[in-house]
DRENROSE-506858 format. One record per residue: x, y, z of N, C-alpha, C in turn; residue number from 1; residue in one letter; chain. Coordinates in Angstrom, 1 decimal, always signed. Layout:
{n.c1 X; n.c2 Y; n.c3 Z; ca.c1 X; ca.c2 Y; ca.c3 Z; c.c1 X; c.c2 Y; c.c3 Z; num NUM; residuo a; cadena A} .
...
This chain:
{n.c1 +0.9; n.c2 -1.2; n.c3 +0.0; ca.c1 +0.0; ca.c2 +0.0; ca.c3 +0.0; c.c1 +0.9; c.c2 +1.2; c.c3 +0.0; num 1; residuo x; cadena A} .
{n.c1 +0.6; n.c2 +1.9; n.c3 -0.8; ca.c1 +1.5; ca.c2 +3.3; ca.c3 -1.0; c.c1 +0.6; c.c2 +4.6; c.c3 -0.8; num 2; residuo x; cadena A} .
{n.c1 +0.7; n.c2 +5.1; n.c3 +0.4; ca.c1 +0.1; ca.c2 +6.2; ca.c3 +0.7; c.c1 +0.5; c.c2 +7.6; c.c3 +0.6; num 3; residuo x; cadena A} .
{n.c1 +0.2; n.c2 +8.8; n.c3 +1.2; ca.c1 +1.0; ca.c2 +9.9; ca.c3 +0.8; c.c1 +0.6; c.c2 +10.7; c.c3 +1.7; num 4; residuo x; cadena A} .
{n.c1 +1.5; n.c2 +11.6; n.c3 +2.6; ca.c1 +1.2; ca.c2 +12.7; ca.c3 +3.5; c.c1 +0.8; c.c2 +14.1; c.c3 +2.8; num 5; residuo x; cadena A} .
{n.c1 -0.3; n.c2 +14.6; n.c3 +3.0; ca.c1 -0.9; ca.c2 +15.5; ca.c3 +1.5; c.c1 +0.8; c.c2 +16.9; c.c3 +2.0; num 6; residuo x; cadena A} .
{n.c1 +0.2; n.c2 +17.8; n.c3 +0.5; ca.c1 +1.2; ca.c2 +19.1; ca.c3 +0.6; c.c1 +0.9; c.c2 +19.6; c.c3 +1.5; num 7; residuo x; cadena A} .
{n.c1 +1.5; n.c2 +21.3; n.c3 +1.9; ca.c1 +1.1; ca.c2 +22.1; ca.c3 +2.2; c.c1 -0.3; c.c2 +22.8; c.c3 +1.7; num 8; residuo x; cadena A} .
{n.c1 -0.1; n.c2 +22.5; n.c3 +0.5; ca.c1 -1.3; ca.c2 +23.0; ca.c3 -0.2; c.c1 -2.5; c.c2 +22.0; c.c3 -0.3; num 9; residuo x; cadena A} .
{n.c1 -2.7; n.c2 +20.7; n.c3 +0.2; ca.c1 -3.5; ca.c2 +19.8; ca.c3 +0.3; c.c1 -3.4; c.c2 +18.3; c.c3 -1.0; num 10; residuo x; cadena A} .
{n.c1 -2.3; n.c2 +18.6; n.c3 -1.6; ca.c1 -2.5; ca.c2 +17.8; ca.c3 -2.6; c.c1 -2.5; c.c2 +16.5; c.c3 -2.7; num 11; residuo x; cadena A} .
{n.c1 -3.1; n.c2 +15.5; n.c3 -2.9; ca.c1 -2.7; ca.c2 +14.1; ca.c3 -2.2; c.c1 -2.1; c.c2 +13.3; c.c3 -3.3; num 12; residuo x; cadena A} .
{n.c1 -1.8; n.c2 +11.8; n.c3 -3.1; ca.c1 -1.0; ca.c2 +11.6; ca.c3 -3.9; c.c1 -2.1; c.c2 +11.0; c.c3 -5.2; num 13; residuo x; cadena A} .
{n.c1 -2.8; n.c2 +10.8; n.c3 -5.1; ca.c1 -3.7; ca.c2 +10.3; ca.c3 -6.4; c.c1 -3.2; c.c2 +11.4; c.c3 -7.7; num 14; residuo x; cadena A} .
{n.c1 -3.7; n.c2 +12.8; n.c3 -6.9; ca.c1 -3.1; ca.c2 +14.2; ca.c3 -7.5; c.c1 -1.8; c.c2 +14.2; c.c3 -7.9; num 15; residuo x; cadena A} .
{n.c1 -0.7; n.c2 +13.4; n.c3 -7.6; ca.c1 +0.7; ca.c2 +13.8; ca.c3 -8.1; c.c1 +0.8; c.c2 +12.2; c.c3 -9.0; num 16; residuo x; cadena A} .
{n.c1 -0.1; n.c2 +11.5; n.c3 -9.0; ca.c1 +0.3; ca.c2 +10.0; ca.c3 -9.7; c.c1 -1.2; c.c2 +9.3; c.c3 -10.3; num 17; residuo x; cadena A} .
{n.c1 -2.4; n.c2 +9.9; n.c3 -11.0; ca.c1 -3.3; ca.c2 +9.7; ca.c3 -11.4; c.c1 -3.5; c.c2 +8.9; c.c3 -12.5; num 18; residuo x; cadena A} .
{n.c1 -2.0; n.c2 +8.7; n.c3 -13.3; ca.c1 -2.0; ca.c2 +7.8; ca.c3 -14.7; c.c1 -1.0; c.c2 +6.7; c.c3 -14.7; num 19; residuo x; cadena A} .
{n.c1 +0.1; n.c2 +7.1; n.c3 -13.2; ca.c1 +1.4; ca.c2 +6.3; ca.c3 -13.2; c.c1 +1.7; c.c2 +5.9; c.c3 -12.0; num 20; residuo x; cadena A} .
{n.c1 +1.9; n.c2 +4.7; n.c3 -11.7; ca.c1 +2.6; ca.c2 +4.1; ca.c3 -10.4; c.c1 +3.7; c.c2 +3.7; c.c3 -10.3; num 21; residuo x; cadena A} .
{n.c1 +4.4; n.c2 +4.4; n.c3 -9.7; ca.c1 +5.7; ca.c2 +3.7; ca.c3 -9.8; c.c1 +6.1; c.c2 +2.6; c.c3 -9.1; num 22; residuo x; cadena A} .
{n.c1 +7.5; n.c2 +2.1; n.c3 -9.5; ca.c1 +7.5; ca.c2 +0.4; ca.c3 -9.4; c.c1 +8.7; c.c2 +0.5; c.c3 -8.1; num 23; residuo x; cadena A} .
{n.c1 +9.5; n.c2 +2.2; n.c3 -7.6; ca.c1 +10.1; ca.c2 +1.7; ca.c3 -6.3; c.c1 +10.1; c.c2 +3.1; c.c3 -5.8; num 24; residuo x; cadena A} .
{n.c1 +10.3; n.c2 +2.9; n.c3 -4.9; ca.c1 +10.5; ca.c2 +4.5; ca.c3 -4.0; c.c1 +11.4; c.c2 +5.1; c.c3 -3.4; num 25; residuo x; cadena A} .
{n.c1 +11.7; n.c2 +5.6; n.c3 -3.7; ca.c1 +13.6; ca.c2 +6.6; ca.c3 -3.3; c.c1 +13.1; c.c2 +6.8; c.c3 -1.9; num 26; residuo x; cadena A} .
{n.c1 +14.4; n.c2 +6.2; n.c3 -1.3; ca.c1 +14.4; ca.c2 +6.6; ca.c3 +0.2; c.c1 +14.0; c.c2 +7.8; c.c3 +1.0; num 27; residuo x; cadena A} .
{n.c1 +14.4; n.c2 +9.1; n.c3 +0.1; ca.c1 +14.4; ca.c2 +10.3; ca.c3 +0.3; c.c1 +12.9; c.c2 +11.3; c.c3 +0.5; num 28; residuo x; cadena A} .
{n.c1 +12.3; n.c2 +10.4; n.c3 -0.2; ca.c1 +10.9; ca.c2 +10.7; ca.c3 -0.6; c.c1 +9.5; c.c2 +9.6; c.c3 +0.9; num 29; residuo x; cadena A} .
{n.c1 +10.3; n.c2 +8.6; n.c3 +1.4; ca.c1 +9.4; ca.c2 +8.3; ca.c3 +2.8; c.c1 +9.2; c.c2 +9.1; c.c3 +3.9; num 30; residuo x; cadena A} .
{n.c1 +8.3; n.c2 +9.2; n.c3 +4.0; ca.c1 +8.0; ca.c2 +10.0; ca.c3 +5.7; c.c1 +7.5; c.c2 +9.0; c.c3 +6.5; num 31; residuo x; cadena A} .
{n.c1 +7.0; n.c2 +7.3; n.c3 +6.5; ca.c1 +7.1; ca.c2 +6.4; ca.c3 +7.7; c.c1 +6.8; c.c2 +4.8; c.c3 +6.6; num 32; residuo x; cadena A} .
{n.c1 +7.0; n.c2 +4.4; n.c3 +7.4; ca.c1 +6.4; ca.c2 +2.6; ca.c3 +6.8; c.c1 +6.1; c.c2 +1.7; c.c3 +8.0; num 33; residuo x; cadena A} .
{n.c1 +5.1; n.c2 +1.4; n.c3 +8.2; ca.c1 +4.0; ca.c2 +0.6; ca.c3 +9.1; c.c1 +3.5; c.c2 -0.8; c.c3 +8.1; num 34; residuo x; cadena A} .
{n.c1 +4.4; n.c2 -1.8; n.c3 +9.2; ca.c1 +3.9; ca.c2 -2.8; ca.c3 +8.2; c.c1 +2.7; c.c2 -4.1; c.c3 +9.5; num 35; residuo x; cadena A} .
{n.c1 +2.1; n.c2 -4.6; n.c3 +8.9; ca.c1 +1.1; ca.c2 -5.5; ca.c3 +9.7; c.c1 +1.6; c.c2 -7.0; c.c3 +9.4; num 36; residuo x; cadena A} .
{n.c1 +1.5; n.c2 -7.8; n.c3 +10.4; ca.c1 +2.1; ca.c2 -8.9; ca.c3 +10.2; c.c1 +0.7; c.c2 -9.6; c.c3 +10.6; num 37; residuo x; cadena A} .
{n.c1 +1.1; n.c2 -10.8; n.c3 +10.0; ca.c1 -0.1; ca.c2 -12.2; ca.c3 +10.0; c.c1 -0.9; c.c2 -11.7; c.c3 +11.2; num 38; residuo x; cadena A} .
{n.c1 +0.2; n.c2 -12.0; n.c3 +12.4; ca.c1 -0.8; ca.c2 -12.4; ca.c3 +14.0; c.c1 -1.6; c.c2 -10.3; c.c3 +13.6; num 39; residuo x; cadena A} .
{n.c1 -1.6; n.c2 -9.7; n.c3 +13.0; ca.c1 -2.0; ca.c2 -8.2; ca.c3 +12.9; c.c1 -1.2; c.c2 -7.8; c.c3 +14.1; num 40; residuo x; cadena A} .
{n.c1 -0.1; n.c2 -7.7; n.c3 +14.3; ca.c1 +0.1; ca.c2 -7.0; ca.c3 +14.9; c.c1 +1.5; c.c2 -6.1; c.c3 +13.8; num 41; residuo x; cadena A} .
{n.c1 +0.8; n.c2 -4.5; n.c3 +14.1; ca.c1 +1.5; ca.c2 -3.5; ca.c3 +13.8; c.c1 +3.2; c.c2 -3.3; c.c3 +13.9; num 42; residuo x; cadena A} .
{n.c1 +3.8; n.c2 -3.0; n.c3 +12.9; ca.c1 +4.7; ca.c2 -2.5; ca.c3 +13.5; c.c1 +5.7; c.c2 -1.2; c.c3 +12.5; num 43; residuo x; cadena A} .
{n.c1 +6.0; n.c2 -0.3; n.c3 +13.8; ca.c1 +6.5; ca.c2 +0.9; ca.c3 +13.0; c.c1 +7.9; c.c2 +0.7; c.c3 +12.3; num 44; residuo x; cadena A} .
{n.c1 +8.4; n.c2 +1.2; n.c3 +11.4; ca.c1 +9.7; ca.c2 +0.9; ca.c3 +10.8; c.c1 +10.4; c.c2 +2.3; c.c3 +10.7; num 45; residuo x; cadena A} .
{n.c1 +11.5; n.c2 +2.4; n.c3 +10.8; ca.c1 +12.4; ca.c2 +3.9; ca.c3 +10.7; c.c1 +13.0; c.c2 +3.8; c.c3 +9.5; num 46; residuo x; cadena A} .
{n.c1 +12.4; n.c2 +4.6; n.c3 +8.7; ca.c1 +13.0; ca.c2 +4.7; ca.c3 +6.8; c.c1 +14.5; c.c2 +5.3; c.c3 +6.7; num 47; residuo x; cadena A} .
{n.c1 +14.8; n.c2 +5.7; n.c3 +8.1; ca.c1 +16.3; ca.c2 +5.9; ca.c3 +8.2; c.c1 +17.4; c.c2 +4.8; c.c3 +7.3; num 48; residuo x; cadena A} .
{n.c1 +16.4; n.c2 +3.7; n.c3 +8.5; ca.c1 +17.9; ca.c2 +2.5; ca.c3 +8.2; c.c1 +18.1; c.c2 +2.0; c.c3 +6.6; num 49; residuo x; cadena A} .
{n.c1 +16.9; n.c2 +2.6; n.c3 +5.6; ca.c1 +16.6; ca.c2 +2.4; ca.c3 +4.2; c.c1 +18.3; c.c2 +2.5; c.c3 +3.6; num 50; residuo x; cadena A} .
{n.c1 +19.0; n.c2 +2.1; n.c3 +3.0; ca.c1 +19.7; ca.c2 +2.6; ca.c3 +2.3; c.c1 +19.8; c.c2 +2.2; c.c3 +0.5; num 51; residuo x; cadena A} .
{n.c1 +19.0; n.c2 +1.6; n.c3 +0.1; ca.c1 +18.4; ca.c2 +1.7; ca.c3 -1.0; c.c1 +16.7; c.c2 +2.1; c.c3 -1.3; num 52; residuo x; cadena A} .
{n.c1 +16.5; n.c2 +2.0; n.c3 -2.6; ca.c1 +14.7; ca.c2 +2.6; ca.c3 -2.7; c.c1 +14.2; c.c2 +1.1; c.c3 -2.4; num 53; residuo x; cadena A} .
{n.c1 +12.5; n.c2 +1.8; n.c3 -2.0; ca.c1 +12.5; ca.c2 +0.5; ca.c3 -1.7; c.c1 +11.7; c.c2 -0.3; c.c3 -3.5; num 54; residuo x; cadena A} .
{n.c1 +11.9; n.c2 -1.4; n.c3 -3.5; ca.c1 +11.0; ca.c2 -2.4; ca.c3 -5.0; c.c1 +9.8; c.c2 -2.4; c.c3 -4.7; num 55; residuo x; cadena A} .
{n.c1 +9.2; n.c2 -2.0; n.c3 -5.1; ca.c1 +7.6; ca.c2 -2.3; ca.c3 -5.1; c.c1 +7.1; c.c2 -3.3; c.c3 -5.9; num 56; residuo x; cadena A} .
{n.c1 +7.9; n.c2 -4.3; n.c3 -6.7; ca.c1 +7.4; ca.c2 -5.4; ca.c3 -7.4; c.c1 +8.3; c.c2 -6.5; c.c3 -6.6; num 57; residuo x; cadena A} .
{n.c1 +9.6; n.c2 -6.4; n.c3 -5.9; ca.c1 +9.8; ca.c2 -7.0; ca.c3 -5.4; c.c1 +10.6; c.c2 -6.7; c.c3 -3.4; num 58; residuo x; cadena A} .
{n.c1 +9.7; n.c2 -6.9; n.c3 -2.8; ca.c1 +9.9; ca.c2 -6.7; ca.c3 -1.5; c.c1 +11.4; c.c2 -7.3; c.c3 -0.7; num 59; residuo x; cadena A} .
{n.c1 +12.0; n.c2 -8.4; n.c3 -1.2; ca.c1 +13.0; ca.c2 -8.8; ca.c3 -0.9; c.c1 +14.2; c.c2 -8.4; c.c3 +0.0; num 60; residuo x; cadena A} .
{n.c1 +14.6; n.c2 -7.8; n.c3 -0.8; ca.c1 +15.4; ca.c2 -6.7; ca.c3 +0.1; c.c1 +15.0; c.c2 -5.9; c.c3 +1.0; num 61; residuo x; cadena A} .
{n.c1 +13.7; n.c2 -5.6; n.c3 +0.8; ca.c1 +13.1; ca.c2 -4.6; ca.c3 +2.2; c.c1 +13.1; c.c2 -5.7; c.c3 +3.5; num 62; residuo x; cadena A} .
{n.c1 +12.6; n.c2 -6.9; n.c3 +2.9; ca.c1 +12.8; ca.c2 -7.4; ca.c3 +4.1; c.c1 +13.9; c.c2 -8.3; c.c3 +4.7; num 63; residuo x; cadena A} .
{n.c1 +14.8; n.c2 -7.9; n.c3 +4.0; ca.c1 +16.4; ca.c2 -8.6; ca.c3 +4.3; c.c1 +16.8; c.c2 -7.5; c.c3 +5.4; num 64; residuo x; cadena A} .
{n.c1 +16.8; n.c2 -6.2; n.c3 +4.8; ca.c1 +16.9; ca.c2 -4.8; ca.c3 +5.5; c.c1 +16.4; c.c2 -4.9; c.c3 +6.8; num 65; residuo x; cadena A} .
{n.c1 +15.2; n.c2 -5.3; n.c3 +7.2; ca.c1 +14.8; ca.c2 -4.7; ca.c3 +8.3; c.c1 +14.4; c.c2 -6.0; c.c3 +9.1; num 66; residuo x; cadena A} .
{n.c1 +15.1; n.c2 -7.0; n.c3 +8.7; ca.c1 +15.2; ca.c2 -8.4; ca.c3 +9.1; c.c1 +13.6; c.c2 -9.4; c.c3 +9.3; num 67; residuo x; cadena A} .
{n.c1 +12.9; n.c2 -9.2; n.c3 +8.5; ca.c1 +11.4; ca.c2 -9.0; ca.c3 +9.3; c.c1 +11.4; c.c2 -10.7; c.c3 +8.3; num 68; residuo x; cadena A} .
{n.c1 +11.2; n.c2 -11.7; n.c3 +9.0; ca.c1 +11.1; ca.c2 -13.2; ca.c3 +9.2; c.c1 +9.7; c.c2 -13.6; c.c3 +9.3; num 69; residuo x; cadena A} .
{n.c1 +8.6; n.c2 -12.8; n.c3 +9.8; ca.c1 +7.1; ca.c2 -13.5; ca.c3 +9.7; c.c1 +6.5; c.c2 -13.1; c.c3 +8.6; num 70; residuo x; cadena A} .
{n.c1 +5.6; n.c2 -13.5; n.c3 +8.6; ca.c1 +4.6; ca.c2 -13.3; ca.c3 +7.2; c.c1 +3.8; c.c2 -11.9; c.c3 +7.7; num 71; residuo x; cadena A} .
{n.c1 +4.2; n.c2 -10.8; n.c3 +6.4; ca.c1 +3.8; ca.c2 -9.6; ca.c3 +5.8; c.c1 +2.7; c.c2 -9.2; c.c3 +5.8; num 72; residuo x; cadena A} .
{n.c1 +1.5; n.c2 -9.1; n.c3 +6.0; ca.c1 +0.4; ca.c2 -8.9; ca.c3 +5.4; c.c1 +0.1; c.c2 -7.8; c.c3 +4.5; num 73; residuo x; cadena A} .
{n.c1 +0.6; n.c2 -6.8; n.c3 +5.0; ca.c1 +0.1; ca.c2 -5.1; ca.c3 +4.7; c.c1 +1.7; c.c2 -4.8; c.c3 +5.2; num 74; residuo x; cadena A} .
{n.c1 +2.3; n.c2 -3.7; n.c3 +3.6; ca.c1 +3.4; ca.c2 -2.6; ca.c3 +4.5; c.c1 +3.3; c.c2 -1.7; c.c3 +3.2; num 75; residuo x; cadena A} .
{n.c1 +2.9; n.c2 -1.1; n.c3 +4.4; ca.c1 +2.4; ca.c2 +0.9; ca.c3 +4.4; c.c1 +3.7; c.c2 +1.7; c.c3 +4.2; num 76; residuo x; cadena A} .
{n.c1 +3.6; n.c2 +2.1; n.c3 +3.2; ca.c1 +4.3; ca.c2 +3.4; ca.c3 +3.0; c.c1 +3.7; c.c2 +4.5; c.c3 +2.8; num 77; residuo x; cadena A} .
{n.c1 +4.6; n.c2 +5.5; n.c3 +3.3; ca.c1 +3.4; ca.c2 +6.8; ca.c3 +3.4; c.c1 +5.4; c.c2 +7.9; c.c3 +3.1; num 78; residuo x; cadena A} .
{n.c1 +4.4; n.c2 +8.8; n.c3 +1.8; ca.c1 +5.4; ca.c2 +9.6; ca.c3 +1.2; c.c1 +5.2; c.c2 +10.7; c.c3 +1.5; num 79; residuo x; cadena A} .
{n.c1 +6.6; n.c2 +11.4; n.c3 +2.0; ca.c1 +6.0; ca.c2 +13.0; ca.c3 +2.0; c.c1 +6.0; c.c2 +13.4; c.c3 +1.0; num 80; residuo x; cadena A} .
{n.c1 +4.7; n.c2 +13.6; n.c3 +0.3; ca.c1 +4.7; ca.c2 +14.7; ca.c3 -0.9; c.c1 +5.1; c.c2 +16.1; c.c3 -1.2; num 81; residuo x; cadena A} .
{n.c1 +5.6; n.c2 +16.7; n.c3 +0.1; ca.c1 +5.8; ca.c2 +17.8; ca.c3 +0.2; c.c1 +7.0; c.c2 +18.2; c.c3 -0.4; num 82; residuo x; cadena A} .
{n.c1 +8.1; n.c2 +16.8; n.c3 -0.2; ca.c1 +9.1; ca.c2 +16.7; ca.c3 -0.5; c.c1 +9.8; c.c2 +16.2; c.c3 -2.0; num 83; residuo x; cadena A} .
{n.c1 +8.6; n.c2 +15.7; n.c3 -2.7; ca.c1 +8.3; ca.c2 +15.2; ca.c3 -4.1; c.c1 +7.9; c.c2 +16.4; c.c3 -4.7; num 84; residuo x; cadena A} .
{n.c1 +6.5; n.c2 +16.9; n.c3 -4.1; ca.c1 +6.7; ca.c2 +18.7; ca.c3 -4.9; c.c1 +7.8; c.c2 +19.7; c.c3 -5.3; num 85; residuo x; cadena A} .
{n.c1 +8.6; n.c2 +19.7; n.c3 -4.5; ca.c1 +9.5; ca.c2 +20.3; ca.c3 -4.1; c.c1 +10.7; c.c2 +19.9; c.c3 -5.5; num 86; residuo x; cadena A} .
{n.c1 +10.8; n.c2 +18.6; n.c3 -4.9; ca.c1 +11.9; ca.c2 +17.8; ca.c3 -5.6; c.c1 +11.3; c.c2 +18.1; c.c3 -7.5; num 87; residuo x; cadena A} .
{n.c1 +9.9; n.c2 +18.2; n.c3 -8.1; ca.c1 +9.5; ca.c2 +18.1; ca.c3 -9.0; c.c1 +9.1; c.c2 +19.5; c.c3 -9.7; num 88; residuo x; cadena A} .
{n.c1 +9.2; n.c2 +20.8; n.c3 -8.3; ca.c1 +9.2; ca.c2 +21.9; ca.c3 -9.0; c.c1 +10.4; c.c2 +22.1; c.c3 -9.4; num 89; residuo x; cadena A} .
{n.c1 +11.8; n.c2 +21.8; n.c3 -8.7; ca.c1 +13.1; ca.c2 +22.1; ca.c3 -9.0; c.c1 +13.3; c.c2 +21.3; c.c3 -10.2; num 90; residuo x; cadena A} .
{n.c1 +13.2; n.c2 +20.5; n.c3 -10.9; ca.c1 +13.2; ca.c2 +19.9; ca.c3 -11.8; c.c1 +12.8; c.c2 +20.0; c.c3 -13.0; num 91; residuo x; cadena A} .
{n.c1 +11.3; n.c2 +20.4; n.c3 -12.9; ca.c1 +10.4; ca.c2 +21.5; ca.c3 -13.8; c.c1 +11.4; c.c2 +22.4; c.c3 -14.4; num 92; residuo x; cadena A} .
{n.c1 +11.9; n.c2 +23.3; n.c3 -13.6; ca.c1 +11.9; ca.c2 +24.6; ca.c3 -13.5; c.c1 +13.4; c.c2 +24.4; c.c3 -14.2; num 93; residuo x; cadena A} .
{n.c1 +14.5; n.c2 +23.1; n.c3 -14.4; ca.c1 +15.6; ca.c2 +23.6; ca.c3 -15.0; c.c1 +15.4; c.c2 +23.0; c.c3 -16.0; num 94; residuo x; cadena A} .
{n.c1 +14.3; n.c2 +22.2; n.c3 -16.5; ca.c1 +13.8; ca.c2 +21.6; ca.c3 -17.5; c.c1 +13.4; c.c2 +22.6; c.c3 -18.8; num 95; residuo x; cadena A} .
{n.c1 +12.3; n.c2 +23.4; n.c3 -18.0; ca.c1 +11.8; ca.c2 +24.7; ca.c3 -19.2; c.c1 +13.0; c.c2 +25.8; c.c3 -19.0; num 96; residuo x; cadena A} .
{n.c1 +14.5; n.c2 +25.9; n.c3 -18.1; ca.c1 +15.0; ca.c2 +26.9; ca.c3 -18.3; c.c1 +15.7; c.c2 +26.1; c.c3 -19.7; num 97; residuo x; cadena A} .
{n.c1 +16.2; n.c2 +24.8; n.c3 -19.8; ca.c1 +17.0; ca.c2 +24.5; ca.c3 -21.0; c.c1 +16.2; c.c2 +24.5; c.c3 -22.1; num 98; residuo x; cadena A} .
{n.c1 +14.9; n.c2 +24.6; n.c3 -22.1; ca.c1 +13.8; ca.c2 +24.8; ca.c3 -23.3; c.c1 +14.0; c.c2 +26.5; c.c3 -23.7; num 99; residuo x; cadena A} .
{n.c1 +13.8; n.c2 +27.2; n.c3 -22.8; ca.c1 +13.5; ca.c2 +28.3; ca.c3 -22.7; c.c1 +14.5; c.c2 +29.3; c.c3 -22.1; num 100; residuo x; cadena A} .
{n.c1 +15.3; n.c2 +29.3; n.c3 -22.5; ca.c1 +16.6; ca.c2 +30.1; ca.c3 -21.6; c.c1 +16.2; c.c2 +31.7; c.c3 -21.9; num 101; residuo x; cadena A} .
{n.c1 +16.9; n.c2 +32.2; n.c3 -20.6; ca.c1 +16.6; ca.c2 +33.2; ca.c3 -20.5; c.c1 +17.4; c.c2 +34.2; c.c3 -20.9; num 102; residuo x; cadena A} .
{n.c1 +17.1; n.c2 +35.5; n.c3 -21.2; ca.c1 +17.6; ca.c2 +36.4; ca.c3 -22.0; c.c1 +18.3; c.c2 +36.8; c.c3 -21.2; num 103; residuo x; cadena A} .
{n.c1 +19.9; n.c2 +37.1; n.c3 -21.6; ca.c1 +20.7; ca.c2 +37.8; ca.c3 -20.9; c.c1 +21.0; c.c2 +39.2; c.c3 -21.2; num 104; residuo x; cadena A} .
């Protein structure tokens, strides 16, 4: 489950990803991951110890990472989008300057 912490400005992630899902998630871009195991019991994870993105087609390594041995049910990711806006205005923005350079 890939969730998203809305903007400043309220935007959620349906709003930043309406036609496209991506297949892993850059470390940089997590704000928490809550995963639920068989017996349901919750548990929080620290996206610190991430040091790759994580695979979204293949969990493997997430759970080699964070050593987690029982059966998965649910793991929640939750993105700051604030930090993807951010990341995607700056990007934008040197994108249309190489289109569009500015007059000196």
């Amino acid at each position: 489950m890939l969730l998203g912490k809305k903007t400043k400005d309220g935007k959620t992630l349906q709003e930043f990803m309406s036609e496209t899902f991506p297949v892993e998630v850059p470390v940089e871009y997590i704000f928490s991951i809550k995963v639920t195991t068989g017996k349901e019991e919750v548990l929080e994870l620290d996206p610190d110890e991430l040091i790759t993105p994580i695979d979204l087609q293949d969990l493997s390594s997430f759970y080699k990472n964070y050593r987690l041995s029982e059966h998965i049910n649910i793991v929640e990711i939750i993105l700051d989008l604030q930090a993807v806006e951010d990341k995607m205005l700056v990007e934008t923005s040197s994108f249309i300057d190489k289109i569009f350079p500015k007059d000196e």
